[in-house]
C-alpha positions in Angstrom: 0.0 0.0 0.0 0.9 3.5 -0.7 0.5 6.6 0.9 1.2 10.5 0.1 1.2 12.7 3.5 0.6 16.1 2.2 1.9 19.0 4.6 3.0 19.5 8.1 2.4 16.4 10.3 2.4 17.2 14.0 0.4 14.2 15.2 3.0 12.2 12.8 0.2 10.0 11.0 2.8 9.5 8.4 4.6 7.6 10.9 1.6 5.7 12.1 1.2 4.5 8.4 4.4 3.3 8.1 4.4 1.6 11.3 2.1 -0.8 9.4 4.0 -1.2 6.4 2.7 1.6 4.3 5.0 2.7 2.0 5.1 6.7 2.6 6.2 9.8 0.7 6.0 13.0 2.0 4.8 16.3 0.6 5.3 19.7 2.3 3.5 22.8 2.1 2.0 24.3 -0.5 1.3 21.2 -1.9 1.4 22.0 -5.8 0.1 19.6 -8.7 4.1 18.8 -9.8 5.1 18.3 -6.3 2.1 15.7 -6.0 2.9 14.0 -9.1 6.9 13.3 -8.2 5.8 11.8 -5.1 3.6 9.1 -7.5 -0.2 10.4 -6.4 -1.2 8.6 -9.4 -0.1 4.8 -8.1 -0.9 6.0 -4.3 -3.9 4.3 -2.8 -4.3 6.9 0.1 -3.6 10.8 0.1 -3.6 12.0 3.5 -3.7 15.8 3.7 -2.7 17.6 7.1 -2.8 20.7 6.8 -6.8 21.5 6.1 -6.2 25.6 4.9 -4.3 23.0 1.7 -7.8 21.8 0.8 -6.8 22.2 -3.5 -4.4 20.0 -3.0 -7.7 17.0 -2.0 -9.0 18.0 -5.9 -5.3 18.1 -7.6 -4.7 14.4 -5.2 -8.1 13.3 -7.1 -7.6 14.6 -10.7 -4.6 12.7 -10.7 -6.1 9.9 -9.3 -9.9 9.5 -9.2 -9.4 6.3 -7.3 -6.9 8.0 -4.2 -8.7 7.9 -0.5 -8.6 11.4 0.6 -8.5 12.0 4.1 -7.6 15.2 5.8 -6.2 15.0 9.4 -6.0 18.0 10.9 -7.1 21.0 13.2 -8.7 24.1 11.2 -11.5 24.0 8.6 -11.7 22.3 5.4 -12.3 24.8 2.6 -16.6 24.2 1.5 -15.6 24.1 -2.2 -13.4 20.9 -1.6 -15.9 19.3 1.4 -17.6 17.0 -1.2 -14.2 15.7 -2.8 -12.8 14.8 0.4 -13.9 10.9 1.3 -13.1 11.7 5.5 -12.3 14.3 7.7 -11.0 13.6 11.3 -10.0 16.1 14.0 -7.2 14.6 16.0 -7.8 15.9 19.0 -10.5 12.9 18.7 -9.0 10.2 17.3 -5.1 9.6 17.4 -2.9 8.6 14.5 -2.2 5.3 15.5 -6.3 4.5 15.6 -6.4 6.6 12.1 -3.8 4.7 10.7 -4.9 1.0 11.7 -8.6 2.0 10.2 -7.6 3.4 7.4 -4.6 0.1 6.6 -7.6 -2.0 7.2 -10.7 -0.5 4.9 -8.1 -0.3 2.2 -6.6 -3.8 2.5 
């Protein structure tokens, strides 16, 4: 499984995922269409974006890849003209990244 972590990662979700075996890249801020593609969003199975005020990036992830989970992780609010192309949202002050992480492994195994 592969994963693109998009952005700061203070709860270090990127981590969790890899912790599992999920192979990883990372992605800093702003996240830009090129920088997406070099990391190999279009072979990822999972685009997790941390840093919600980043919300494009959920619609460049997805015209990339129709077929990427996007999830954003992260404190703030997700832009309203992204909210329908985004597949989850989690605040995690309620859930941590290792829960995150093992859900996520699982629904996409």
């Amino acid at each position: 499984m592969r994963a693109i972590v998009a952005g700061p990662d203070p709860e270090a979700i990127g981590e969790a995922l890899e912790a599992l075996g999920v192979a990883v890249e990372r992605v800093d801020s702003p996240v830009f269409a090129d920088a997406l593609g070099e990391a190999g969003i279009e072979d990822a199975d999972l685009f997790v974006l941390t840093d919600l005020a980043e919300g494009i990036s959920v619609t460049l992830a997805k015209e990339a890849n129709p077929d990427v989970r996007a999830v954003c992780y992260g404190d703030g609010e997700l832009p309203e003209s992204i909210a329908g192309t985004v597949d989850l949202v989690v605040d995690p002050s309620l859930l941590d990244a290792a829960t995150v992480a093992e859900e996520l492994v699982e629904e996409l195994a």
